[in-house]
C-alpha positions in Angstrom: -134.4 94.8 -101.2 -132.6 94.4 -97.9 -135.8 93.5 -96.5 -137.0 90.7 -99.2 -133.4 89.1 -98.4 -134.1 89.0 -94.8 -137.6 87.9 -94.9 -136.1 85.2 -97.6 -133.4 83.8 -95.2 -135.9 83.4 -92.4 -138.0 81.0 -94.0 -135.1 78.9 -96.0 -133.9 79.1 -91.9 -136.9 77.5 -90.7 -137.1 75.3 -94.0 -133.7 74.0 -93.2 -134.6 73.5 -89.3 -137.8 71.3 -90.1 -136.2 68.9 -92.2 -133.8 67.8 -89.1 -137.0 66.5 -87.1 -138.6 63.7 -88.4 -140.7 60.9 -86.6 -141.2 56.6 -87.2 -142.5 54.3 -86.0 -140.8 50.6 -85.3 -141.5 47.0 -84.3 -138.7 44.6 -82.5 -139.2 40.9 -82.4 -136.9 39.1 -79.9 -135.8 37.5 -76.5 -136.1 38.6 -73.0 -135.7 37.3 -69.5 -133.1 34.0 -68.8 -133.4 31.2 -70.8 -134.7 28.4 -68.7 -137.0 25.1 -69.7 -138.3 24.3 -72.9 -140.2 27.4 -73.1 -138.1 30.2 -75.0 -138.8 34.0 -73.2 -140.6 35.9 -76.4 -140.7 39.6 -76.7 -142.5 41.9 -79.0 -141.8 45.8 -79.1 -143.8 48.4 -81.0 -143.4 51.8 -80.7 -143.4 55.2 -81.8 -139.8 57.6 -82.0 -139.5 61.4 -82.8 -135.9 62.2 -83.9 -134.7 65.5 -83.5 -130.9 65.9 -85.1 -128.7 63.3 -83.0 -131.6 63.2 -80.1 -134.4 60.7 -80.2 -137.7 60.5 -77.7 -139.0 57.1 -78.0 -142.5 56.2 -76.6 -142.8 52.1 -76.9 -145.1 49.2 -75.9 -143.4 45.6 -75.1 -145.4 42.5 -74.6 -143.4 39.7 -72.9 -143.7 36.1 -71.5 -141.2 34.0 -69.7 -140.7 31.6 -67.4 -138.7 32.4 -64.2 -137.4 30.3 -62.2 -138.1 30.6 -58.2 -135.9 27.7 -56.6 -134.2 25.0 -58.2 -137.1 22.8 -58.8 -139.9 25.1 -59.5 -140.8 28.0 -62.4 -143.3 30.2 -63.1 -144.7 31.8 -66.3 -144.6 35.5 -66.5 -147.1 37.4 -69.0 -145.9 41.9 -68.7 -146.6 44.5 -70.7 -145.3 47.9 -70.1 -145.0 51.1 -71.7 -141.4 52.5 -72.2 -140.8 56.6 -72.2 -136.9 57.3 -73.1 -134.3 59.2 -74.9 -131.4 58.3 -77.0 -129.0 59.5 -78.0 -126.7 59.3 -81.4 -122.9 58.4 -79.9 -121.4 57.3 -83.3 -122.2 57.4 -87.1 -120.1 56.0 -90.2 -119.1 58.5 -92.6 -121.9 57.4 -95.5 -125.0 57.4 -92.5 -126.0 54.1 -93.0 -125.2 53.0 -89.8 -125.5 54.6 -86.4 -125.5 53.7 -82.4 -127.5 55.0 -80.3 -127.3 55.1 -76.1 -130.5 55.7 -73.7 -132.4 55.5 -70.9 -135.8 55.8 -69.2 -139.0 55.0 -67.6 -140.9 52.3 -67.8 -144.3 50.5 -66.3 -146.9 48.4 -67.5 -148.9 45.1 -66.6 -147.7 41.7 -65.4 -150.0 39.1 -65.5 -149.2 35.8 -63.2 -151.6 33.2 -64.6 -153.4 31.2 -62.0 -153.0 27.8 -63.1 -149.2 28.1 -61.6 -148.8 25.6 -58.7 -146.0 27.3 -57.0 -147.4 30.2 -54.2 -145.8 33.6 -54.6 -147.0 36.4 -52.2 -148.4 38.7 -55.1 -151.1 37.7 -57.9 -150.1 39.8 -60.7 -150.5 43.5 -61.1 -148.5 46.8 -61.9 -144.8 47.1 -61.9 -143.0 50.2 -62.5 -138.8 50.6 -63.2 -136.2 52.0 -65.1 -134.6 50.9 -68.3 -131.4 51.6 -70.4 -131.0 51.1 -74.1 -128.2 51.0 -77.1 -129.8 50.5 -80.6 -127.6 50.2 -83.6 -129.2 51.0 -86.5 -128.6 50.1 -90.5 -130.0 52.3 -92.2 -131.3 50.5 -95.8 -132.9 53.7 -97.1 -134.0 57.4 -96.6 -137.5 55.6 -94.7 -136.3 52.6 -93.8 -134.0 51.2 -91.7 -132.7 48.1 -89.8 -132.1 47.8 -85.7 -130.9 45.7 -83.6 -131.8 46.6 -79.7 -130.6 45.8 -76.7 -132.5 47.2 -73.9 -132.2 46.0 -69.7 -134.9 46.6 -67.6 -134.9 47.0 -63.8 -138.2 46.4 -62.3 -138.2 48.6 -59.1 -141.9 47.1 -58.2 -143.1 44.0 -59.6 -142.7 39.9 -58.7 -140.9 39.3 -62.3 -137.7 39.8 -61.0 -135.5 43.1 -60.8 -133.5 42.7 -63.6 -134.8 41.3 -67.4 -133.0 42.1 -70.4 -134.4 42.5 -74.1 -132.2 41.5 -76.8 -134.1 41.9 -80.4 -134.1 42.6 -84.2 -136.8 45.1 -85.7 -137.5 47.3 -88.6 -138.1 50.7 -88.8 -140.3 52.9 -91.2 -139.9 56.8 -91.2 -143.3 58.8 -91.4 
């Protein structure tokens, strides 16, 4: 008997220890980079985020374009796409868990894509760029798979001619798998 109620405790253990990891997948719609001209700076994040308790490892894609501006008179559009690696963590919840912020940070490189119709000469044509990012995410949570965020991530492009610092501010939804 003593042996059936170990045995039994092990697996509601284990039962009780999967249900705290879970995985979803997300997609942000927003701004990033400064505001300049008439062009507005668009980004679009997708990605994939395994949650495990308060800890979350989030592997995302972001597409941007944006105009920067090199001297007073002159800008040039930027096309990047990078691939973001990072953690977060949960730093507050509300008592009901429908809401909760998140802090992180990470790794990021990717693409940028300089197009050639620019009249303005830089030294580089486009090519890989590589940096480091840092995130807080507050999330509304709606229902047990789906759940409202709103993201604010900076970037700081260690190698790369689109500037060291560009910030992403968006909205997104996210779906639990």
């Amino acid at each position: 008997m003593k042996i059936k109620l170990i045995i039994a405790s092990l697996f509601i253990g284990m039962a009780s220890n999967a249900q705290q990891k879970s995985s979803s997948i997300d997609i942000h719609g927003g701004i990033v980079g400064k505001l300049s001209g008439s062009s507005i700076p668009i980004g679009i994040m997708a990605g994939y985020n395994y949650n495990t308790g308060n800890n979350t490892y989030e592997f995302n894609v972001l597409y941007s374009k944006f105009n920067d501006k090199l001297n007073e008179s002159k800008s040039i559009e930027y096309n990047t796409i990078v691939l973001n690696i990072g953690y977060l963590r949960t730093i507050a919840r509300n008592t009901s868990n429908s809401m909760a912020i998140n802090l992180g940070a990470g790794f990021l490189g990717g693409l940028e894509n300089i197009p050639s119709d620019n009249t303005v000469v830089i030294t580089s044509k486009g090519g890989g760029t590589v940096g480091l990012y840092a995130v807080g995410n507050i999330d509304f949570i709606i229902t047990d798979s789906v759940s409202i965020k709103l993201r604010g991530q900076q970037n700081y492009y260690i190698l790369g001619t689109t500037g060291k610092f560009n910030p992403f501010i968006g909205l997104g939804i996210s779906f639990n798998l």
